[in-house]
Legacy VTK file of the C-alpha trace (Angstrom):
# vtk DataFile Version 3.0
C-alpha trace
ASCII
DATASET POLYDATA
POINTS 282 float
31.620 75.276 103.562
32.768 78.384 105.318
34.969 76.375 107.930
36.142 73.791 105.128
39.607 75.409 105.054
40.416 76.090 108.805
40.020 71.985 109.416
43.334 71.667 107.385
44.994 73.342 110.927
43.542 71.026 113.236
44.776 67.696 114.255
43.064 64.306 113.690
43.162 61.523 115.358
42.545 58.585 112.840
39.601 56.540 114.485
38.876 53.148 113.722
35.276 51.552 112.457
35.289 50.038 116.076
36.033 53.290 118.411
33.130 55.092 115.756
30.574 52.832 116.476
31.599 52.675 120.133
30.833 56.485 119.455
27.065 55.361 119.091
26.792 52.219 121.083
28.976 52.665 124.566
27.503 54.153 127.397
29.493 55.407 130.189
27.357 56.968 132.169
27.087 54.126 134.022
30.200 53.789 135.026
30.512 57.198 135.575
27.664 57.068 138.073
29.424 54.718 140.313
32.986 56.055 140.151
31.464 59.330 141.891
29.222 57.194 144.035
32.217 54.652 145.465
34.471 57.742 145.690
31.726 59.971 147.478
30.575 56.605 149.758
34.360 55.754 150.796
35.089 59.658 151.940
31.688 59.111 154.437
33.000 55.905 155.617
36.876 57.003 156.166
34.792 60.190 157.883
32.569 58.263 160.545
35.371 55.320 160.866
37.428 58.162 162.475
34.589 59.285 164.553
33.667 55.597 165.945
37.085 54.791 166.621
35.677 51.261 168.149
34.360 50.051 164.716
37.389 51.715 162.845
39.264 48.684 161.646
35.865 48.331 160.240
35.351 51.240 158.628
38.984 50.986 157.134
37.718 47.847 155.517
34.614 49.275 153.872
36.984 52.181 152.591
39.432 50.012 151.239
36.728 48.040 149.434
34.791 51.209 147.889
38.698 52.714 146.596
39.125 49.529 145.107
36.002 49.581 143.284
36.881 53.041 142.132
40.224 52.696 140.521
38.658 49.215 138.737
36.030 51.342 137.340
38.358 54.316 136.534
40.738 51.832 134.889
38.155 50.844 132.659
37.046 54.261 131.758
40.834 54.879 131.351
41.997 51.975 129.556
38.983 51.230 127.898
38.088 51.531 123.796
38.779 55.295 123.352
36.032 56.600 121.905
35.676 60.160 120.164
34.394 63.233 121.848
31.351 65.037 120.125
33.506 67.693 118.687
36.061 65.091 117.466
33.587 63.194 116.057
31.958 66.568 113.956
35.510 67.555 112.923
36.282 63.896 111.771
33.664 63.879 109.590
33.511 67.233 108.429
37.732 66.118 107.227
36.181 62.838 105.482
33.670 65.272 103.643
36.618 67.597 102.904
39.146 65.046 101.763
36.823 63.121 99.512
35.047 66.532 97.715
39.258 67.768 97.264
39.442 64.660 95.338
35.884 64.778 93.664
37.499 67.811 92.378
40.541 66.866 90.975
38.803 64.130 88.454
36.865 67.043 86.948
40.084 68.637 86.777
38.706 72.038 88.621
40.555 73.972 91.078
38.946 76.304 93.438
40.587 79.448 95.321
39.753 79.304 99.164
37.392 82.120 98.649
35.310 80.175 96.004
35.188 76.943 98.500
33.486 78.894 100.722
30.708 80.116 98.748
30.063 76.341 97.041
26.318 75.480 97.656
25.990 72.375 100.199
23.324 70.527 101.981
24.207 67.901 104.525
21.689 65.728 105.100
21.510 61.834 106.784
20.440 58.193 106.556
18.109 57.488 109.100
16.795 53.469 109.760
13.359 53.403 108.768
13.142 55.746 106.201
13.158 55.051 102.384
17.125 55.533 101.454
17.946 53.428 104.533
17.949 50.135 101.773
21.259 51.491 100.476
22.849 50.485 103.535
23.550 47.928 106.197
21.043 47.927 108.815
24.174 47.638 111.715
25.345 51.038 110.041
22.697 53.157 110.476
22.887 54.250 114.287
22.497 58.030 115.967
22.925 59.165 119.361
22.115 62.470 121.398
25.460 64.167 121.875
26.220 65.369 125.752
25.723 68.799 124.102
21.887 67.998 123.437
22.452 67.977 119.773
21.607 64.744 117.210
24.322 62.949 115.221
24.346 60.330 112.825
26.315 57.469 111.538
25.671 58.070 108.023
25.955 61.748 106.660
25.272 62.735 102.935
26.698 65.617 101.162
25.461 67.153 98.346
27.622 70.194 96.936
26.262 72.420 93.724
29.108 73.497 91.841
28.544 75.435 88.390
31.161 75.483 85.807
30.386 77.224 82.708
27.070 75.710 81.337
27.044 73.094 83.541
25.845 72.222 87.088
28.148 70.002 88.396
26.567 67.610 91.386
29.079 66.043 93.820
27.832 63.371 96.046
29.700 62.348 99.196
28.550 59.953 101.822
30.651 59.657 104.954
29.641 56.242 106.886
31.555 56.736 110.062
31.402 53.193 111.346
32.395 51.339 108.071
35.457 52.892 106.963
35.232 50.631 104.034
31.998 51.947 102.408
33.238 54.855 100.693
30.727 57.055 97.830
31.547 59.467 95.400
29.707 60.200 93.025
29.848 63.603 90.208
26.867 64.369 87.993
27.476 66.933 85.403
23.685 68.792 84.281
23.303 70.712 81.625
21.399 73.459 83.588
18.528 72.947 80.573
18.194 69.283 82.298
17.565 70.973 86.282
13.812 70.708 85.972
13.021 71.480 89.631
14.604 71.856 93.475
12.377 71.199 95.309
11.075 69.149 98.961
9.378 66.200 99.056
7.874 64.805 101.962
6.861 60.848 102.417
5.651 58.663 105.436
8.015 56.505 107.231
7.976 53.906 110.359
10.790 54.476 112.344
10.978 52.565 115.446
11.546 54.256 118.769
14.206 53.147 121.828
11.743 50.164 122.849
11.337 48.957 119.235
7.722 50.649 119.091
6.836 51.678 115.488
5.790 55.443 115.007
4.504 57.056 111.715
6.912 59.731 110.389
6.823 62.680 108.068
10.357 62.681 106.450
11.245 66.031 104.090
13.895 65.735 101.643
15.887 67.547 99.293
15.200 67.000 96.001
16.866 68.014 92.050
14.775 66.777 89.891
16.619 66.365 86.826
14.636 65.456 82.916
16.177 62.197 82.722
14.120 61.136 85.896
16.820 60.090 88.437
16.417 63.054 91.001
19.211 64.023 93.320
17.567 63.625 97.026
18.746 64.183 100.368
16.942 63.626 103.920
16.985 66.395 105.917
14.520 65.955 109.116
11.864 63.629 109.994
8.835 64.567 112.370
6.822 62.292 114.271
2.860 62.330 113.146
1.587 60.378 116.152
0.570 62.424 118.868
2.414 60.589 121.666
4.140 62.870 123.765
8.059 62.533 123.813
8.649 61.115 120.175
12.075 62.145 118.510
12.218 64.745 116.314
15.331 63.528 113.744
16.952 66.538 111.899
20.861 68.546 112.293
21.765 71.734 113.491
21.997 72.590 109.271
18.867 71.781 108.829
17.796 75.713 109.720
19.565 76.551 106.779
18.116 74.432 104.342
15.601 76.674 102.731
17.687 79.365 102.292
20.329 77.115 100.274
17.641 76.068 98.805
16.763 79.570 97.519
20.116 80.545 96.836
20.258 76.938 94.537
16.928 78.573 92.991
18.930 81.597 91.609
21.815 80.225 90.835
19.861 77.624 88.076
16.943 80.904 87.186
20.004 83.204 86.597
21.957 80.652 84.391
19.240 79.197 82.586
18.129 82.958 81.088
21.801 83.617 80.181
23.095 82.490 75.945
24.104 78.963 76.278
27.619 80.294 74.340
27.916 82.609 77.384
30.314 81.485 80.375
29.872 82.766 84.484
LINES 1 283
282 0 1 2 3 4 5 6 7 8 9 10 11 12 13 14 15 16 17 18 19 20 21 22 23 24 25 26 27 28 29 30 31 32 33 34 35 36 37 38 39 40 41 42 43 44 45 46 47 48 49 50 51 52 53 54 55 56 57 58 59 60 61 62 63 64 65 66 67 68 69 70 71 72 73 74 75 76 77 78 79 80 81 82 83 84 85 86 87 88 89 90 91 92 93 94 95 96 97 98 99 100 101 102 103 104 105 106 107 108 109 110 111 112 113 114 115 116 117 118 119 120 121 122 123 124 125 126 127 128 129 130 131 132 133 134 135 136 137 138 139 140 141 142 143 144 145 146 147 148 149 150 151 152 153 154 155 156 157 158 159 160 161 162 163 164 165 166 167 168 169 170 171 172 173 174 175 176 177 178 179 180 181 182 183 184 185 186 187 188 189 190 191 192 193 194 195 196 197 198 199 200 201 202 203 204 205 206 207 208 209 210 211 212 213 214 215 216 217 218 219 220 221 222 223 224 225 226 227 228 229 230 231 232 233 234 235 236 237 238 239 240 241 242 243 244 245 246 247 248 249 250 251 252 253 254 255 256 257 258 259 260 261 262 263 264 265 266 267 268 269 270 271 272 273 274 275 276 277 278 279 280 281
């Protein structure tokens, strides 16, 4: 939460559900590849066309026909479906996060200084195919994709934000579903901190399938509030590969180091509150 206020200065550019999921699905590398390898390829061929002067009409030819392949290939990186870069995309979800837990806020009629937002409890978690909360979603939804700065990102990220106001723990649930604009979630719990029972991690197996649509055994760890009426609050936040192959995906987010400690500071938060008079406010 501590950059939730500085987004507010930075533009957005209002991506559709189709440049998203080109986000996740296009691959220019490709492309890429041979733009540098038709530019590269006509430079040798202009180079030794003006050296063999008897072959240079030629030559000229063969350069003519790798620039041409160029500018169609830069054309369609150019012109083609603009698709976010990996900063864009963090920032544009980050503001979906931000917009919908402003107005999560304003139903429970609560208004927090910029000083407060920052020290609101959060963990961001995701939906990953193959584990046990991917039935809550479309299968076509639930894509992820190394960013080009080696770093994991996810179609589907959950938000869970602790928020305690007077003798109550407040829950707000926000899932951001970057390639189906349509499939908005909000959801506010409101706990009697009496009703918290636990936080805690639970781990269960799951069968993810890898790039070549090989099934692999998984350990996946999520978040967990239990709460006494037996509908916990639950969050994945990494999944580790149990079979021994070499080169399996680990699945987790750069947050995901600071799990534990919000996880102790959640701890207490709930210890503190439940030992104070229920009469007494924070």
């Amino acid at each position: 939460m501590r950059k939730l206020r500085k987004l507010n200065k930075v533009f957005f550019h209002n991506y559709t559900d189709k440049q998203m999921r080109a986000y996740f699905t296009k691959n220019d590398k490709k492309k890429r590849r041979i733009l540098k390898a038709s530019l590269f390829s006509a430079l040798i061929t202009a180079i030794v066309g003006d050296v063999k002067l008897e072959y240079f009409l030629i030559f000229l030819c063969i350069t003519g026909i790798l620039l041409l392949i160029a500018l169609i290939v830069w054309c369609l990186l150019q012109f083609g479906i603009r698709v976010p870069t990996d900063r864009e995309y963090d920032m544009w979800v980050k503001r979906r996060a931000q917009e919908a837990f402003h107005k999560a806020l304003d139903k429970i009629n609560h208004n927090l200084s910029g000083d407060e937002i920052d020290e609101i409890l959060c963990i961001h978690g995701f939906v990953l195919k193959g584990t046990s909360n991917a039935k809550n979603y479309r299968e076509q939804d639930l894509l992820w994709k190394w960013g080009d700065d080696h770093t994991q990102r996810y179609s589907i990220n959950v938000y869970r934000y602790f928020l305690p106001i007077e003798n109550q723990l407040v829950v707000i649930i926000i899932d951001v579903n970057a390639v189906n604009h349509r499939d908005v979630r909000e959801q506010i719990h409101e706990y009697f901190f009496a009703d918290v029972v636990a936080v805690t991690t639970v781990d269960e197996q799951d069968t993810i399938k890898d790039d070549r649509e090989e099934e692999h055994a998984y350990l996946t760890q999520s978040f967990m509030l239990r709460i006494s009426d037996g509908k916990p609050i639950s969050v994945t936040i990494r999944s580790l590969p149990l079979d021994h192959e070499e080169g399996l995906e680990k699945y987790e987010l750069p947050s995901t180091e600071s799990v534990d400690n919000t996880i102790q500071r959640l701890r207490l938060y709930l210890r503190s509150h439940k030992q104070r008079p229920m009469n007494e406010n924070f």
